[in-house]
C-alpha positions in Angstrom: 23.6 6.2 0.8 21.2 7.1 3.9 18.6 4.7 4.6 14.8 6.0 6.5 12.4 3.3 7.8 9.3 5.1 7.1 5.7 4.1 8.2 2.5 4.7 6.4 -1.2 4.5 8.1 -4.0 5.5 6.2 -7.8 4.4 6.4 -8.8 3.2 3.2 -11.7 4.7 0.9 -13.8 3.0 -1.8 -12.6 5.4 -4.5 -10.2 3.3 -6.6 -6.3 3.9 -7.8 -5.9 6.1 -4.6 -2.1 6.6 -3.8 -1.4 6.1 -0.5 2.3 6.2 -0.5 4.2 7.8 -3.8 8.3 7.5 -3.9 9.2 10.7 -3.4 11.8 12.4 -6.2 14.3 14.3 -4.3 17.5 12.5 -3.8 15.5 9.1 -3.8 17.3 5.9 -5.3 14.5 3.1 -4.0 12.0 2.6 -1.7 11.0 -0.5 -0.4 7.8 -1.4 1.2 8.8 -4.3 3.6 5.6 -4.5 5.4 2.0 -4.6 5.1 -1.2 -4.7 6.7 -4.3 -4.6 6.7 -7.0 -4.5 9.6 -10.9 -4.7 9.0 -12.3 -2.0 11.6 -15.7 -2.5 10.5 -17.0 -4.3 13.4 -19.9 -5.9 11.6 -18.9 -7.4 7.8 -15.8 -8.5 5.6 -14.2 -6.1 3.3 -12.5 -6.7 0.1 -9.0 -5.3 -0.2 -7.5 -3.8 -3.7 -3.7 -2.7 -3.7 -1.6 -1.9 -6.8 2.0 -0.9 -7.9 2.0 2.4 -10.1 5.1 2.1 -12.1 5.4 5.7 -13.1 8.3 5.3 -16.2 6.2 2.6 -17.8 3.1 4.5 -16.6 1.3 1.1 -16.0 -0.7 -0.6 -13.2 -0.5 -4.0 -12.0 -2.2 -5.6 -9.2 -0.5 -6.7 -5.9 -4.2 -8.1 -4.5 -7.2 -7.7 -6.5 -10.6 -8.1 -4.2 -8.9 -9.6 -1.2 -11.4 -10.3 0.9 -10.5 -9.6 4.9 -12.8 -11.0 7.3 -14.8 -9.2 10.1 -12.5 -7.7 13.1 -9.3 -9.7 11.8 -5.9 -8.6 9.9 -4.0 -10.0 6.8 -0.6 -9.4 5.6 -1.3 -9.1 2.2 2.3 -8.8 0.3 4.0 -12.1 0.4 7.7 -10.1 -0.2 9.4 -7.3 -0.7 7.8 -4.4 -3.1 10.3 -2.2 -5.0 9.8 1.6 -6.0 11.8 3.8 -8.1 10.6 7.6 -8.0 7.4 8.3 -8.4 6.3 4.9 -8.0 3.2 4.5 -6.0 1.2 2.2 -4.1 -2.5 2.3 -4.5 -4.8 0.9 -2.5 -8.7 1.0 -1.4 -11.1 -0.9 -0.1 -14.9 -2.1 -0.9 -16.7 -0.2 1.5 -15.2 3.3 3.4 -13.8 3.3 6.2 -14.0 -0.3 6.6 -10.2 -1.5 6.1 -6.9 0.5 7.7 -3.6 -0.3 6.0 -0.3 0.3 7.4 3.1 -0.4 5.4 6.9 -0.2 7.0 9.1 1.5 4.3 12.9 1.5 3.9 13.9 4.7 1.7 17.0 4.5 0.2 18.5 8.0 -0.6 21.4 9.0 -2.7 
């Protein structure tokens, strides 16, 4: 088995259940997000913070934070462990105002 440490940085939208990060399919046994973050780059108000794991077989939802609010100009770690994906798992995430949150997650990906 190969392991890939992986990194994901996206700006977060208010449009809900957006995937930032899916578990690719080819040759993919796990992946596991290991870190997250989350800064507020809005420079002016606090922004509430909304992450999910898609688990694609049982093609259900569940939150990881629900309306986390993240102060003005600060960061929050948001994920108290370890989040594990089988393929096609996703993480979804977005924010309560645009462009007002950035997330970044360190991923190991576990391939066959």
């Amino acid at each position: 088995m190969a392991e890939t440490f992986k990194n994901v940085v996206v700006a977060l939208d208010d449009t809900a259940d957006t995937a930032v990060y899916t578990a690719d399919t080819t040759d993919l046994t796990a992946a596991i997000v290991i870190q997250a973050q989350v800064a507020n780059v809005d420079g002016t108000s606090a922004v509430d913070l909304n992450l999910d794991l898609y688990d694609n077989s049982g093609t259900t939802a569940a939150a990881l934070v629900s309306s986390l609010e993240v102060p003005v100009d600060s960061a929050v770690n948001p994920i108290g462990g370890k989040v594990v994906l089988e393929a096609n798992d996703e993480i979804r995430a977005w924010a309560s105002a645009a462009t007002g949150l950035e997330l970044t997650l360190g991923i190991l990906e576990i391939t066959s």
